[in-house]
C-alpha positions as CSV (number, residue, x, y, z in Angstrom):
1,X,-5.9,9.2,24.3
2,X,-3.5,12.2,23.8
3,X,-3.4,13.7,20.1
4,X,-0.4,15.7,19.6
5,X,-0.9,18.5,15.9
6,X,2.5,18.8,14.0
7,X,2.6,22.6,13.3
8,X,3.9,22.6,9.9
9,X,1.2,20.4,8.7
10,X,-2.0,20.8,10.8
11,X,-1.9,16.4,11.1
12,X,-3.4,15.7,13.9
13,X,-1.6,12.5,14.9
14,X,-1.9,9.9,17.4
15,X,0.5,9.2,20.3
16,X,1.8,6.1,23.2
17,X,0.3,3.4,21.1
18,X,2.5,0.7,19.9
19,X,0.9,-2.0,17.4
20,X,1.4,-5.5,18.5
21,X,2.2,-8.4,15.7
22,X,-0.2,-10.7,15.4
23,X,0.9,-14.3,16.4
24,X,0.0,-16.2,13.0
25,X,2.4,-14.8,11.3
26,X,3.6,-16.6,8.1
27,X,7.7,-18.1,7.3
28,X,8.1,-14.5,4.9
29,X,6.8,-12.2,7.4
30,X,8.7,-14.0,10.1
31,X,11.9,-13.4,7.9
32,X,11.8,-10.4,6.7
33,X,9.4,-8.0,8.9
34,X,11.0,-7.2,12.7
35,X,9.3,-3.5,13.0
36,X,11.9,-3.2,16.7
37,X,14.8,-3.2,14.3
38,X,13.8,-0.4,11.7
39,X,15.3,2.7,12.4
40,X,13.2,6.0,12.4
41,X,14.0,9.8,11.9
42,X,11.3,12.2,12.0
43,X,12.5,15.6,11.0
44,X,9.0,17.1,11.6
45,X,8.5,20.4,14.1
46,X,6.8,18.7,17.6
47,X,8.2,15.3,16.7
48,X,7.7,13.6,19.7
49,X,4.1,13.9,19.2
50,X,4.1,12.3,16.1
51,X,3.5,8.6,15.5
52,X,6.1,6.2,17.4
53,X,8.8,4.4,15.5
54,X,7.1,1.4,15.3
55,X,3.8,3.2,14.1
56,X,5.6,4.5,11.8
57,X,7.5,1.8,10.7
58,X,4.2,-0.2,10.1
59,X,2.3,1.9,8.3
60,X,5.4,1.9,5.2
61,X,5.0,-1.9,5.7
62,X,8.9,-1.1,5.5
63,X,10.9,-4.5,6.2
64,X,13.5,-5.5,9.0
65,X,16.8,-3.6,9.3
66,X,15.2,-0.5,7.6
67,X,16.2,3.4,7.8
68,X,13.0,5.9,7.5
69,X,13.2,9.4,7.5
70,X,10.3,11.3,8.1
71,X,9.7,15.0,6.4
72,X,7.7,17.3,5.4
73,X,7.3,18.8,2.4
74,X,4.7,21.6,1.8
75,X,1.5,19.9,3.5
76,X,2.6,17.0,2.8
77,X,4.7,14.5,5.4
78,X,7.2,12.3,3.6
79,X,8.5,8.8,4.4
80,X,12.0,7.4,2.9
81,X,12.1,4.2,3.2
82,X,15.4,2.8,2.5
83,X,16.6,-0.8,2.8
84,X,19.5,-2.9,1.1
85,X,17.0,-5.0,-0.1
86,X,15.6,-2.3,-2.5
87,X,16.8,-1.1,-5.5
88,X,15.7,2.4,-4.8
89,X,14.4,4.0,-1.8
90,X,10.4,3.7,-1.2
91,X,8.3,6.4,-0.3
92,X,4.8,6.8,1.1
93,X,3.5,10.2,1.3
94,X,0.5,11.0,4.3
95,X,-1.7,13.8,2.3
96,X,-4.3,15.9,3.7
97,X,-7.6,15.3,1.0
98,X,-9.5,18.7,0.0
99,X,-11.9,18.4,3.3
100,X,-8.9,18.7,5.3
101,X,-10.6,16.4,7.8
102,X,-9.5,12.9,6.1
103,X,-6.4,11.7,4.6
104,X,-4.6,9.4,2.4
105,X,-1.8,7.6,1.9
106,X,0.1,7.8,-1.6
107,X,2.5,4.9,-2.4
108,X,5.5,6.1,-4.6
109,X,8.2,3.7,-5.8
110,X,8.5,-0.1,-4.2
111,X,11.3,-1.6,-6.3
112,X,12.9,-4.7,-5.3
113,X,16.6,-6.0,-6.3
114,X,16.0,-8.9,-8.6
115,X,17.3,-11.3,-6.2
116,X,14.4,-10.8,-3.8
117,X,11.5,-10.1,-6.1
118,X,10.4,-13.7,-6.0
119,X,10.1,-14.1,-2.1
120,X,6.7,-12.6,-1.7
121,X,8.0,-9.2,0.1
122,X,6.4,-6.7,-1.9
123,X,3.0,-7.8,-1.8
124,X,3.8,-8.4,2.6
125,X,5.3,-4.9,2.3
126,X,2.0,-3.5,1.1
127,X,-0.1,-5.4,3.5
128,X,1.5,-4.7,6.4
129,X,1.3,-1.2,5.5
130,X,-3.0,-1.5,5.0
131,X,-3.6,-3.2,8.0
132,X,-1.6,-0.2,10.0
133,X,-3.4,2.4,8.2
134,X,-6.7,0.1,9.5
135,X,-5.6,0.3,12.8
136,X,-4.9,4.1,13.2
137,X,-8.4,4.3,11.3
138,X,-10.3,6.1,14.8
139,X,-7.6,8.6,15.4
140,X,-5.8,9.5,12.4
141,X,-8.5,9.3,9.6
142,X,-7.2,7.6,6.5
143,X,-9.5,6.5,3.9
144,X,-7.2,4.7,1.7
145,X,-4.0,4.2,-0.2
146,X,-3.3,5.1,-3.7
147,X,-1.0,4.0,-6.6
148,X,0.1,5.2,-9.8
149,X,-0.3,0.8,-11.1
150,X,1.8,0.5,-14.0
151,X,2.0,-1.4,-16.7
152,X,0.4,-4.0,-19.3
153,X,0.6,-7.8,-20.3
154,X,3.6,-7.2,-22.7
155,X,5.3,-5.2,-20.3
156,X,3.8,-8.0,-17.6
157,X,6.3,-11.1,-19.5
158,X,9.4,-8.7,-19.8
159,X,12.6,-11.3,-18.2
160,X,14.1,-8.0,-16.8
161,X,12.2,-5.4,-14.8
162,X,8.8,-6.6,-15.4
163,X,6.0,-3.9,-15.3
164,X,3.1,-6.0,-13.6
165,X,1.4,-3.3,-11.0
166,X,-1.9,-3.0,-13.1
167,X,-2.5,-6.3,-12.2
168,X,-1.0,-7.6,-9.0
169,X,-2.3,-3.9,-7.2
170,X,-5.9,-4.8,-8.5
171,X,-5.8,-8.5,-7.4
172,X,-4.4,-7.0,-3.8
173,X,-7.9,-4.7,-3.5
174,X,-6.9,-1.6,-5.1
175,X,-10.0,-0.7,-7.4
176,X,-10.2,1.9,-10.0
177,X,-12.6,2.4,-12.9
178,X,-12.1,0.4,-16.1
179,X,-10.5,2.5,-19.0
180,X,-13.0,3.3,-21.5
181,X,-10.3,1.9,-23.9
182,X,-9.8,-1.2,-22.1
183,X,-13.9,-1.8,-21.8
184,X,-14.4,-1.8,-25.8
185,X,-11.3,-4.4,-25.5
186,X,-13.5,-7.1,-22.8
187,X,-15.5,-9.6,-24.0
188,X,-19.4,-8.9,-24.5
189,X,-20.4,-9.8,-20.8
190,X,-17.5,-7.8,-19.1
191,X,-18.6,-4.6,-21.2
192,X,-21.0,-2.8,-18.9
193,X,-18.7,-3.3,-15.9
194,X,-17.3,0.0,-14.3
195,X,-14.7,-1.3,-11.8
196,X,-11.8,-3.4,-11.8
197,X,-12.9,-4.8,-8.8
198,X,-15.8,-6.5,-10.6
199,X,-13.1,-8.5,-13.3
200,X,-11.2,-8.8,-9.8
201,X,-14.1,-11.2,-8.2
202,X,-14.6,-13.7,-11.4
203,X,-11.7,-15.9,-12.1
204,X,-12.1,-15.8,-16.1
205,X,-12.4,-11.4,-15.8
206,X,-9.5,-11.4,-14.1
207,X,-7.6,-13.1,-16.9
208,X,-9.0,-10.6,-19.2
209,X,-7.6,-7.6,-17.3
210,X,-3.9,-9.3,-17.2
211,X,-4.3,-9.5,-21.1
212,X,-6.1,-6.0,-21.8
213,X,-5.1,-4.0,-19.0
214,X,-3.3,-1.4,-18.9
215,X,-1.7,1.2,-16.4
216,X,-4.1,3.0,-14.3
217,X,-4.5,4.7,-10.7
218,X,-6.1,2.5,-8.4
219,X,-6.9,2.7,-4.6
220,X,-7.7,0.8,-1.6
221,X,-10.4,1.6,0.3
222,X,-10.2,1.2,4.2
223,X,-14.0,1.4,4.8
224,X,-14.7,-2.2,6.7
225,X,-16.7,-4.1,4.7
226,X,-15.3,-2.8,1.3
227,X,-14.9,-4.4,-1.7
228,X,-11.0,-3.9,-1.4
229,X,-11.0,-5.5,2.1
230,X,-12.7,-8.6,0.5
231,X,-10.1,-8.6,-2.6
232,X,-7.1,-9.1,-0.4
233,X,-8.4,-11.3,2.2
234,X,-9.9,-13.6,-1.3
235,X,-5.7,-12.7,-2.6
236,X,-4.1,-13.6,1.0
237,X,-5.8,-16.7,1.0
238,X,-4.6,-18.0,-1.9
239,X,-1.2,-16.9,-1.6
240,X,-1.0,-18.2,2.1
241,X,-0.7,-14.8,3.5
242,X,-0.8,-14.5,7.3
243,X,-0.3,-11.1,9.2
C-alpha cells in the first residue's frame, strides 16, 4: 500500500483506498449520508497523496451535498465542513499527539438548524465519522476523537439552543473522568467511580449524570474492545442505529 507524507505537516497518510457503505444502512443514513456527492478541496502541499474525497468525506461523518475544505494550519490539518443543513460550518481538526507517532482527531462545532436537530443526524454524523477513523486505524494511526462536551441539565431542557453535549457525547462512548465536583454531588454508591463511562453502563447512573453533570472533555477511544466501542454499540442499539 502506497503512503504518501504531506510536507507541511509530516502526516503520513494513506492513499487508493475508497471505503465501501455497508449495506444495512438505516432510513436517516440512507437520507442524509451520500459520501459520492460531498465535495472536497484539499489545499494541502502533495495533495494528491492525501486521503481521497470520499476518505475524507467519511472521516467528518459530513452529510450529503457537503463542501469540505481541507488546510493546514501550523501542524495541524483542518477540515470545514459546510452544509445548508448547519447553522455554522463544522470542523474536525487531525492533530499530531506529543509522540508524533499517533494522532487524534478534535471535533470543533457540530450545530444543526433547528429544523433538522430532531432527525437523528448529529449523533449519524459522529458515527460515521468513528467508524472511518476505525478503518484507517493500520495506516494512519488515530487513537481517538475528542470533544470540548458542553453543557448541564438546566442548560439540557432550554426550548431554544439546548446545551445537551455532556450527556449525549458520554452515552455515544466518549469517556472522561468524573469532576471531583460532580462526584461529591452522586449518590453514596456512584462516589468512588472515576469515569463517566462507569454511570454510562448502569441505567439509574446514567440518570444521575444528566442531572449532575456538567461540561467536561471527553474522548472516544478507538482501541477494539474499548469501553467506548461497547457504549455506542449498547447507544446504536437502542436508538436503531445501522451503519
Amino acid at each position: 500500500m502506497n503512503k504518501g507524507k504531506d510536507k507541511a505537516t509530516g502526516f503520513h497518510v494513506p492513499t487508493n483506498r475508497i471505503f465501501s457503505e455497508g449495506n444495512r444502512l438505516d432510513d436517516v443514513y440512507r437520507e442524509w449520508f451520500d459520501s459520492k456527492t460531498v465535495s472536497v478541496t484539499v489545499n494541502l502541499q502533495n495533495s494528491d497523496d492525501f486521503l481521497t474525497p470520499i476518505e475524507i468525506a467519511e472521516l467528518t461523518g459530513a452529510p450529503k451535498e457537503s463542501t469540505i475544505l481541507v488546510t493546514r494550519d501550523d501542524k495541524v490539518i483542518s477540515f470545514r465542513v459546510s452544509n445548508k443543513i448547519f447553522s455554522e460550518d463544522m470542523f474536525r481538526y487531525l492533530v499530531a499527539d506529543s509522540s508524533g507517532i499517533s494522532y487524534y482527531i478534535k471535533n470543533v462545532v457540530l450545530a444543526l438548524k433547528e429544523e433538522y436537530t430532531k432527525n437523528g443526524i448529529g449523533p449519524r454524523c459522529v458515527i460515521k465519522e468513528i467508524y472511518a477513523a476505525a478503518k484507517l486505524l493500520d495506516e494512519l494511526p488515530i487513537k481517538a476523537i475528542k470533544v470540548s462536551a458542553v453543557g448541564d441539565f438546566e442548560s439540557f431542557r432550554w426550548k431554544t439552543d439546548p446545551m445537551r453535549g455532556y450527556y449525549v457525547w458520554a452515552r455515544m462512548g466518549f469517556d472522561g473522568k468524573i469532576p471531583a465536583a460532580v462526584r461529591q454531588k452522586l449518590s453514596l454508591k456512584y462516589r468512588n467511580l472515576e469515569f463517566i463511562s462507569s454511570l454510562m453502563l448502569d441505567i439509574e447512573a446514567r440518570k444521575e449524570w444528566l442531572e449532575k453533570g456538567e461540561s467536561v472533555e471527553l474522548e472516544f477511544d478507538l482501541a477494539s474492545g474499548s469501553v467506548s466501542w461497547r457504549l455506542l454499540s449498547q447507544y446504536m442499539n437502542e436508538k436503531g442505529i445501522e451503519l
